[in-house]
DOGU-529857 format. One record per atom (N, C-alpha, C): x, y, z. Coordinates in steps of 0.05 Angstrom, whole numbers, plus 5000, padded with zeros to 4 digits. Example, Ala and Ser with C-alpha at 12.3 -4.5 7.8 and 13.67 -1.06 7.14 Angstrom:
<recs>
526448865156524649105156526449345156525749555142527349795143525850015157
</recs>
This chain:
<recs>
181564920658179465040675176664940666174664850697172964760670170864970661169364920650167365150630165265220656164865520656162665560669160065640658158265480672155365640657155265850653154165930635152066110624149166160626148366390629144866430627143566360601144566290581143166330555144566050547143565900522144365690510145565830485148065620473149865830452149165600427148065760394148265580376151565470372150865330343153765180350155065360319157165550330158065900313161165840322162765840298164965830309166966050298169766110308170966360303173866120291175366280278178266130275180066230301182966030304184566170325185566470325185466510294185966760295184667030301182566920288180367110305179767110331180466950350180866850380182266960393184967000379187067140390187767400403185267550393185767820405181767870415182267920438180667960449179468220463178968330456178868620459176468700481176768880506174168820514171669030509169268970511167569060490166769330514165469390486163869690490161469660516160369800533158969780547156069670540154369470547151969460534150569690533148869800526146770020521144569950543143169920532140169820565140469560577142669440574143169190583143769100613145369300613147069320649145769600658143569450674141869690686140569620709140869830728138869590755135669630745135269300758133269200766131269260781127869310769126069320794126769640814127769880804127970160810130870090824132369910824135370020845137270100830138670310839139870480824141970330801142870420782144970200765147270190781148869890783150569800804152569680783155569710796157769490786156969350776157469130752155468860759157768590760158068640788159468420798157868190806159567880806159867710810157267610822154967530814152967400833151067660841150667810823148467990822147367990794144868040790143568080768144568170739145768500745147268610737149768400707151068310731152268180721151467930703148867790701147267580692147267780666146467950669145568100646146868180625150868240634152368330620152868050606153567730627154267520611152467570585150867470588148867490558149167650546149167940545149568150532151368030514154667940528157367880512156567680504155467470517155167210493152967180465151367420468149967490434151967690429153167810433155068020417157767870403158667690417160767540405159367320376156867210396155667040372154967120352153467380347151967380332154467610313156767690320159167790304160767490281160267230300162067050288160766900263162266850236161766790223160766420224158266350201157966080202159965900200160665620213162065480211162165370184164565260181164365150146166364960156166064690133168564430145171864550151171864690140174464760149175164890176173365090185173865160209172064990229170264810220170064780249171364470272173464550263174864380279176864550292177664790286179464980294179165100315180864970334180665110358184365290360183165410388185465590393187465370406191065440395192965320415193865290443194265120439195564990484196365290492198465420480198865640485197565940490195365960474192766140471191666140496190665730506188265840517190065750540192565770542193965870570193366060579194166280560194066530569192466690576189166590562186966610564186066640589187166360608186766190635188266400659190866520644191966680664190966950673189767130634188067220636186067270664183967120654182766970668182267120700185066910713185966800740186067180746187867370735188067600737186267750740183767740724181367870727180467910750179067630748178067600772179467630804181367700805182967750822183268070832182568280800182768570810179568530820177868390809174568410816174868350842176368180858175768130886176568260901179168390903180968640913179168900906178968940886177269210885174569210881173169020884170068970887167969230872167169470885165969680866168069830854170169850858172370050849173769910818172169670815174169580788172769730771175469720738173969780725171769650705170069750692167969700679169669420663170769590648172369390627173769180630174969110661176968830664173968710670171868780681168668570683168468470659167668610637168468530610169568400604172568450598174168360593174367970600174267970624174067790639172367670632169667630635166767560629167267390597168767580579168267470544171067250547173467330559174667050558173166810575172566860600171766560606169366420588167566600576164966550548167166450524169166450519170466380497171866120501172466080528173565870529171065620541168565730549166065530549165765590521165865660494164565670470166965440453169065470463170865250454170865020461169864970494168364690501167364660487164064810480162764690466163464590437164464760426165764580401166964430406169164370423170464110413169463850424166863840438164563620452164063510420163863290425162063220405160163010420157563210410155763080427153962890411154462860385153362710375153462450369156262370376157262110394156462050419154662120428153262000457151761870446151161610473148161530461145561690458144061500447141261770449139661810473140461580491138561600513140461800528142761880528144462060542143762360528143562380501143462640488139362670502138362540500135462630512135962670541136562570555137762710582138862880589140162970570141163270567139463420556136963420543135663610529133963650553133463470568130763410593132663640609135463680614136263790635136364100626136364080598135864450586133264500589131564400581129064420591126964510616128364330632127864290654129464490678130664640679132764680693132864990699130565180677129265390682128365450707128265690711126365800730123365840729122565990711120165960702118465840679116665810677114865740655115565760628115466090620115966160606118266110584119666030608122865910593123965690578122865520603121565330590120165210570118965490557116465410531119665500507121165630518123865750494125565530490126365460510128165220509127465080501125164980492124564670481124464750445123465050439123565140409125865130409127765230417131065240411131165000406131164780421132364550416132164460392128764470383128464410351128964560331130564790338130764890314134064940313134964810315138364720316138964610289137864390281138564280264136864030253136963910242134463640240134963420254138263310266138263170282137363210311136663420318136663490348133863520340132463670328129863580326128663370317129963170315129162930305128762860342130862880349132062770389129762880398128763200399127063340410124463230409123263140377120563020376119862800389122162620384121962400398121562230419122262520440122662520469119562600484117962340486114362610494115262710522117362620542116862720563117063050554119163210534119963450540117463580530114763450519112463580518109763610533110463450552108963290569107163510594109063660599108163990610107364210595104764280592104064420580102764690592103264950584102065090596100965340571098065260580094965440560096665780557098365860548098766060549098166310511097766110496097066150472094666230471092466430454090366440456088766190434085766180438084666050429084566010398084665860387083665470393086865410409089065470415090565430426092465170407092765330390094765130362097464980381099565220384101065120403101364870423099964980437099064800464098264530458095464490440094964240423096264060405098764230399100764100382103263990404102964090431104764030454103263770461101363740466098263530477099363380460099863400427099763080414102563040411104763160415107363040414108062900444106462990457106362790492106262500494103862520473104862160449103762050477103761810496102761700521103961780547105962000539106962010575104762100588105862120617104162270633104262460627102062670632101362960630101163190651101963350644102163650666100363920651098063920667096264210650096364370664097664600654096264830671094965070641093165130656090065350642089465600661090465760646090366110657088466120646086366320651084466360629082466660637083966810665084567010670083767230654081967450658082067700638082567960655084468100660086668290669082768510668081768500634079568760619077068700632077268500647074468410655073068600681070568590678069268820692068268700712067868430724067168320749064368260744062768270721059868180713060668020707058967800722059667590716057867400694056767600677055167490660056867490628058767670626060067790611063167800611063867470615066567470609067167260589069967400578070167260549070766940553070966860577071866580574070266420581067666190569065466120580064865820593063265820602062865430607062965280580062465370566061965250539065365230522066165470522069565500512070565180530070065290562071265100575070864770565068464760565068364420567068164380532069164460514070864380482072964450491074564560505077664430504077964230529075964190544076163960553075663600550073563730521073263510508075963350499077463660483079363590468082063440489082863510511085163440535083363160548081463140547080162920566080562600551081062630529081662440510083562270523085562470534088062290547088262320571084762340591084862340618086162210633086561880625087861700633091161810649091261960631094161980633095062250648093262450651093462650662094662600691096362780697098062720725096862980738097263190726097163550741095163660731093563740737090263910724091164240741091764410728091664680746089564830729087364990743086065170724085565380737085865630734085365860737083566120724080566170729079566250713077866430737075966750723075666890737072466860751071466680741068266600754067066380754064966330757063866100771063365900748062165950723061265670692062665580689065665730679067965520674068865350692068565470724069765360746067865110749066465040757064264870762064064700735064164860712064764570683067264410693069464530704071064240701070464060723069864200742069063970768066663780755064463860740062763710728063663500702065063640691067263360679067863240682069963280708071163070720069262860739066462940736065062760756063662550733063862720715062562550704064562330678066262400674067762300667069562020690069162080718069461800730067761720736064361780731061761530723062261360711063361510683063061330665065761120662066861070682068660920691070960900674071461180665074561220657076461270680078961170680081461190695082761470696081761510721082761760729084561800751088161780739090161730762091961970771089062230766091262450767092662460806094562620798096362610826095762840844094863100823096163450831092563540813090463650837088763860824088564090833088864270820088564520835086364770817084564860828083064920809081765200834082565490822082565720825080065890817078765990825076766120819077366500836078766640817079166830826077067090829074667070820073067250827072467350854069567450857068667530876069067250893069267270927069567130948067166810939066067030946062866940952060966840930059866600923058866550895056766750888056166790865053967000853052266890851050366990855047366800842045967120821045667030804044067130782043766930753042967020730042766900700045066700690044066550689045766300684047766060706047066250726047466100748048165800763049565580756048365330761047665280790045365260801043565200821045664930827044364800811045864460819048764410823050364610809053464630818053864750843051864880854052064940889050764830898048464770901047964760928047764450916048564240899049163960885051863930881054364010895056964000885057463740877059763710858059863500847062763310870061562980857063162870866066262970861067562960874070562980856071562770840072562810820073262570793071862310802068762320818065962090811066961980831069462000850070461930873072961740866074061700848076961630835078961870846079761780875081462010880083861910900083561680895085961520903088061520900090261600871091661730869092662010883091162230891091262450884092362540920094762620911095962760938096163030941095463190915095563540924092763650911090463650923088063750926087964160930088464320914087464590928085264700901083164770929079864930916080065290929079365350900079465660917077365820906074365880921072865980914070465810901071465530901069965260893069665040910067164880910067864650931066864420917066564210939066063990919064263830939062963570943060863480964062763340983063863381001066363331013065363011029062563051036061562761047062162501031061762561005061962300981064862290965065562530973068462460972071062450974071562150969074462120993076962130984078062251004080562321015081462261030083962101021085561961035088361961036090062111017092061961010092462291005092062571018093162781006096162761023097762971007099863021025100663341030097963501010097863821005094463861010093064021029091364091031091064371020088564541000090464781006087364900995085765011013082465121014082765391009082365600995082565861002079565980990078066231007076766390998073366170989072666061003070665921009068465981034065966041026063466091049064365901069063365911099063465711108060965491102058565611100057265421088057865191065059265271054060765051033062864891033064064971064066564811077065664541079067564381083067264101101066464221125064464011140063664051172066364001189066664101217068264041233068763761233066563591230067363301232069363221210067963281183069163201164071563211160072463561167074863621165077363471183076063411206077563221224078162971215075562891201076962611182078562631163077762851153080262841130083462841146083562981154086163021174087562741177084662621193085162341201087062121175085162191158085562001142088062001122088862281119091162341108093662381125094562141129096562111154099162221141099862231113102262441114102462551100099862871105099763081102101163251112103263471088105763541090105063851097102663931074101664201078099364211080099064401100095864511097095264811096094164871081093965141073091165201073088865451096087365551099087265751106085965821080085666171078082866321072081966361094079766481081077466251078078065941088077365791087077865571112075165421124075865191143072965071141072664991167071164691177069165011182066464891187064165021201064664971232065765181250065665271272063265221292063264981304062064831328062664901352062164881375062564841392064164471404067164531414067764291420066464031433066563801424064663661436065663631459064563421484066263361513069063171508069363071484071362791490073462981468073363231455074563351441077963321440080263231420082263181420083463351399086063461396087463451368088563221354087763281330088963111314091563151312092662911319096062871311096062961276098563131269099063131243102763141244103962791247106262801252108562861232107062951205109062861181108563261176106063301180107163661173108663851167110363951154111964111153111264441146108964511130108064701126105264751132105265021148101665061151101965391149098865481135098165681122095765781135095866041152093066131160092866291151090266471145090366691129086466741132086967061133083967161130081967081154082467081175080666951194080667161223078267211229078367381253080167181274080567361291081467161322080166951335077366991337077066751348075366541338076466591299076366271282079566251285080566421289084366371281084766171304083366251335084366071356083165731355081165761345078565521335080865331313081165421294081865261278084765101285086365351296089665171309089064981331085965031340087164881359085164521360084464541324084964241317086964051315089464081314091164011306093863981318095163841326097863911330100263801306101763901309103863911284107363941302107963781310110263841334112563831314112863721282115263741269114563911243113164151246112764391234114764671232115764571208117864761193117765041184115765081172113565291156111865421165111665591179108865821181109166021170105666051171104866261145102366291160102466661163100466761171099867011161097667061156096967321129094667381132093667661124091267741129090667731155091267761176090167741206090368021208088068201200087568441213085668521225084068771233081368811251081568851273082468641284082868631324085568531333085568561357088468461367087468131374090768011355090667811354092667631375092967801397094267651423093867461424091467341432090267121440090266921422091267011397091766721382094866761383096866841384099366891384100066651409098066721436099166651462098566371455097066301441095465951435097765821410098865981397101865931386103765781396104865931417106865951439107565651436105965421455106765291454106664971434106065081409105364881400107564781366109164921358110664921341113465061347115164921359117565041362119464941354119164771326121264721311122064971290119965111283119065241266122465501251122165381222124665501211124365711193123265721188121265951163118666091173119366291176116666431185115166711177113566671160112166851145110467101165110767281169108867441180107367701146105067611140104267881126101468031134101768251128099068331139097868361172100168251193098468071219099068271235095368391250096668671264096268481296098468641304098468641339099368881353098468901373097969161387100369061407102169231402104369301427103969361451101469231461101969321494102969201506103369231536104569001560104468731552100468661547099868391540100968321514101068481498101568401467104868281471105868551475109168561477110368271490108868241513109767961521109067691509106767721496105967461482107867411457108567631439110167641418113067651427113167701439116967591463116867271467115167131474115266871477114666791468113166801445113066681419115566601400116266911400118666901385121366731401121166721429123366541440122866271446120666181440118965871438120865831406121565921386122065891365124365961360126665841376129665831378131065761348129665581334130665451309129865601279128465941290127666071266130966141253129566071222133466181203132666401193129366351174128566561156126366691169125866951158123067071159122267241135119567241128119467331108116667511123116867841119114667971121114468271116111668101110110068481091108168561108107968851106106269021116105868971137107968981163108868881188109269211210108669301223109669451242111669451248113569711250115869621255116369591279114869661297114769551325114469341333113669191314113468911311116368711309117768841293119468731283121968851305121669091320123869101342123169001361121168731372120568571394122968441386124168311360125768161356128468291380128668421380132168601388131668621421128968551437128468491463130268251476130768301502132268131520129967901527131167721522127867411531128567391556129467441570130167431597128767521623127467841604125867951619122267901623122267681596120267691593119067341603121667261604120866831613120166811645118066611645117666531666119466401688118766431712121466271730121566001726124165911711125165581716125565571679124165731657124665841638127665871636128965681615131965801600131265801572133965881572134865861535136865631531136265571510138665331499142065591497141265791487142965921469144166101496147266101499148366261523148466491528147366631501146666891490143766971497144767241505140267311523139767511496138767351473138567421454135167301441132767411421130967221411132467121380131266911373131366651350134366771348136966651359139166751348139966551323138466381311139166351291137966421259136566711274134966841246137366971229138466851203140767011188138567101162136867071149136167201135133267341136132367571116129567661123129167701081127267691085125367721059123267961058123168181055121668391058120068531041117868571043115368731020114068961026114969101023112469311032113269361063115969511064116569471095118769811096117869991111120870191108123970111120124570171101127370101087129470171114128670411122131070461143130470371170128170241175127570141193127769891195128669811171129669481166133369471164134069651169136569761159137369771193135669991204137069991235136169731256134369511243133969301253136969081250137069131230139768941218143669031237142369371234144469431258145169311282142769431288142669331323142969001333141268791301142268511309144968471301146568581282149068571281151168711307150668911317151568881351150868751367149268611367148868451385149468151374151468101355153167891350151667641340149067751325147367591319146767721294147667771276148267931239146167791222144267961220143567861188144367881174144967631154146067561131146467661103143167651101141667671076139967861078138368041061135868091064135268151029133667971020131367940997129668151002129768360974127168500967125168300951123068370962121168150955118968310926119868260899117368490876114968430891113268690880114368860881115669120901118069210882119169270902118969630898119369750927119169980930121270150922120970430915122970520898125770600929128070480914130070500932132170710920132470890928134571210923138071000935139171160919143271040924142671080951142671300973143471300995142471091011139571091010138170811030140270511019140270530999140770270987144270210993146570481005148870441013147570411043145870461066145370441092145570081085142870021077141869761076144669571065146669691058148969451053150969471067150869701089153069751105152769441130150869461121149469251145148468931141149168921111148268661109147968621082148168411063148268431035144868421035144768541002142168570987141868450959139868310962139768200941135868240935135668170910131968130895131367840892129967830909128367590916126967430887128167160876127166980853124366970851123067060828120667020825119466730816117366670831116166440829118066210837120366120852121666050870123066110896123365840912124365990935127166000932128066140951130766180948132565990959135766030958136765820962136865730991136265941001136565841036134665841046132065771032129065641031129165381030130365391009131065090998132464871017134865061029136664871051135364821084133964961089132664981114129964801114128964791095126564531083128064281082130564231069131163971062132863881080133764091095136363961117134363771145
</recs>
């Protein structure tokens, strides 16, 4: 059988056959096997959390029971005969788990769980991986590494690796790619991080810089992280600007924010090579820039070139709450636009923005939030820009009629992705109806925040919207009406124009919506939504709680699965049928 993963990496701890032999199944974890995020504690079967949690549990409880290897045992594995039975084991387990699904007991999960961990802990011993080449054993450390979900994990897995033994940390040092991503998460002088910076040795580089204060009071005269902090650890990272690939910075006001843009301008004066790929640079404060004490005058209303205009490389550009002199500099080659929370005064002009468009012919995303072009009046010869390579667009924060203004620069006819958020205040019909016909490939579709008024006019604009968009799989939405969300369960029939069909033989809307993603939405009203499309022979699949999540009691949480599985939505990735609906 072959070995199945594990959540956790196992040192190299070995047991004799005899100690193998009897396998007993263990005591229940203590706070281990517990639901997640308020849902009540569950079985923890097969492909739930639950169950992630118990693996690990058993694989430090076995490990950290088994004695150090010594030459004699560690070649000792269990007999042909053993890990037969192991296998039949095994085959049995999992067999009452599938037949009796919540009704098994606690202990054959167990049970089951520590044999198949014993017979992956016996793979691993009898690998010898130290007979690979080395360029194969660093390929394998890149894939432990690398192969996390989040950040954080990533910063564990690469200490584990070096602290194995001296040959693997010998493999580990040697390798700059597995240091090559770094993320500021250490406090200052940032020892860590700096010691990640010089084992990077010449690869390319990946920065990301939180610098965020949770205690901070919104004076913006009085936060601990300054222009000055900023530009000495920029001195110190700029050394190997050359090589920098990813710049992310995140910080809560305007000195630090505006020091790196002034670095970087001035640092491509002075005609250093600047081939980064990915900038993204966050300014989470107040909207709107502050003017008071210390202020830089010349960083607004003088924005700086971007990297002195070396921006030829650079395909994912997002400013949020910062700008830059968009006239002097060019853009050409993005393939991620992504503006949020910017005056319009500090936007690119309508022209500009049209050139940019222009000029970045395969631009994949565009993301504006809270941010666009300065709102003109169309000229007479007025066109959309073709944007044929698009796949994702982001509106957000914009009354109605900048929401109708700005879509209707652009067309995007092989647009996969929408994302619409913050649209509240007024009824937003009239950009809904300007929707209609302009993205109907559309497979993912975000609604958060976006109010519309259920009347005659509304009801019908949001009926044909939603049936212009035959090819929706996913939806993901927060703080939605639920009247909103039962336009979906309307007949399109009654609402299409004469000579109007459907592809689909079924008088049904998007019948190929199988999953939903939900935040901030009541539970039983997402519950009797899932009913009613499951009678009507069109079942959702899936539905993702999206953290955070609202407190869910056993009874809601048996409605919501009578009707459709439940699962907790991956943080800081998309899910897997995000993933398939983007790449198919």
């Amino acid at each position: 059988m072959a070995p199945e993963p594990l959540q956790q990496p196992a040192d190299h701890l070995t047991e004799s056959p005899a100690q193998l032999a009897s396998v007993p199944a263990l005591s229940a974890p203590q706070a281990t096997v517990q639901a997640t995020a308020q849902v009540p504690a569950l079985v923890p079967l097969p492909g739930t959390p639950q169950y992630a949690l118990l693996q690990n549990h058993i694989l430090k409880e076995v490990l950290s029971s088994a004695p150090d290897p010594t030459p004699s045992t560690r070649l000792a594995f269990p007999s042909e005969e053993l890990s037969a039975l192991w296998t039949r084991e095994i085959i049995n387990g999992e067999e009452q788990i599938r037949v009796l699904g919540h009704r098994v007991h606690l202990s054959v999960i167990q049970h089951t769980v520590k044999l198949k961990f014993m017979k992956v802990w016996n793979y691993w011993r009898a690998f010898r991986l130290h007979d690979l080449p080395p360029e194969i054993i660093n390929h394998i450390f890149r894939l432990v590494v690398w192969s996390v979900g989040r950040p954080a994990e990533a910063v564990k897995q690469r200490l584990w690796l070096t602290w194995v033994c001296r040959t693997w940390r010998a493999f580990a040092l040697s390798d700059t790619t597995l240091w090559n991503a770094i993320w500021f998460r250490d406090p200052p002088p940032y020892t860590r991080s700096l010691e990640w910076f010089n084992r990077a040795g010449t690869a390319r580089i990946d920065i990301r810089l939180d610098e965020r204060d949770p205690q901070w009071d919104k004076n913006e005269d009085q936060h601990r992280f300054t222009a000055k902090q900023m530009s000495d650890l920029l001195d110190k990272l700029f050394v190997k600007l050359s090589q920098i690939r990813m710049l992310v910075v995140i910080v809560d006001n305007w000195p630090p924010a505006i020091t790196v843009l002034r670095k970087l301008q001035d640092a491509g004066n002075a005609g250093i090579p600047i081939t980064m790929e990915r900038l993204e640079i966050y300014r989470t404060g107040r909207p709107l820039v502050w003017i008071g004490p210390g202020f830089d005058k010349d960083g607004y209303h003088e924005p700086p070139i971007l990297n002195g205009g070396q921006t030829r490389t650079l395909s994912h550009l997002s400013l949020s709450g910062v700008h830059i002199d968009w006239n002097k500099t060019p853009l050409q080659n993005l393939t991620t636009l992504d503006l949020r929370h910017m005056p319009m005064s500090d936007a690119p002009s309508l022209a500009r923005f049209r050139e940019i468009l222009q000029e970045c012919s395969m631009l994949k995303k565009l993301s504006l939030d809270g941010s666009g072009p300065y709102p003109v009046e169309k000229p007479f010869d007025h066109s959309a820009v073709d944007l044929p390579h698009l796949k994702a667009l982001v509106l957000g924060s914009f009354n109605v009629t900048y929401a109708c203004f700005i879509v209707s620069q652009f067309n995007a006819p092989g647009l996969l992705d929408l994302t619409l958020l913050g649209l509240t205040g007024s009824d937003y019909t009239p950009f809904i109806t300007l929707l209609m016909p302009k993205f109907k490939r559309v497979r993912l579709l975000t609604l958060y925040n976006v109010h519309m008024e259920t009347t005659a006019r509304g009801k019908i604009a949001m009926v044909r919207w939603f049936d212009s968009m035959s090819d929706l799989a996913y939806a993901r939405i927060a703080q939605l009406k639920p009247s909103v969300l039962k336009l979906l369960l309307e007949d399109p029939d009654k609402h299409r124009r004469p000579g109007e069909h459907s592809t689909y033989h079924r008088r049904v809307l998007c019948p190929k919506l199988k999953t939903l993603e939900v935040q901030v939405m009541p539970y039983m009203a997402i519950a009797e939504f899932c009913r009613r499309r499951k009678e009507m022979d069109v079942p959702i699949n899936k539905i993702y709680l999206n953290p955070p999540i609202q407190p869910l009691d056993a009874s809601t949480l048996r409605v919501l699965r009578s009707v459709t599985s439940v699962c907790v939505a991956p943080t800081g990735t998309n899910t897997t049928e995000e993933n398939e609906l983007l790449d198919a």
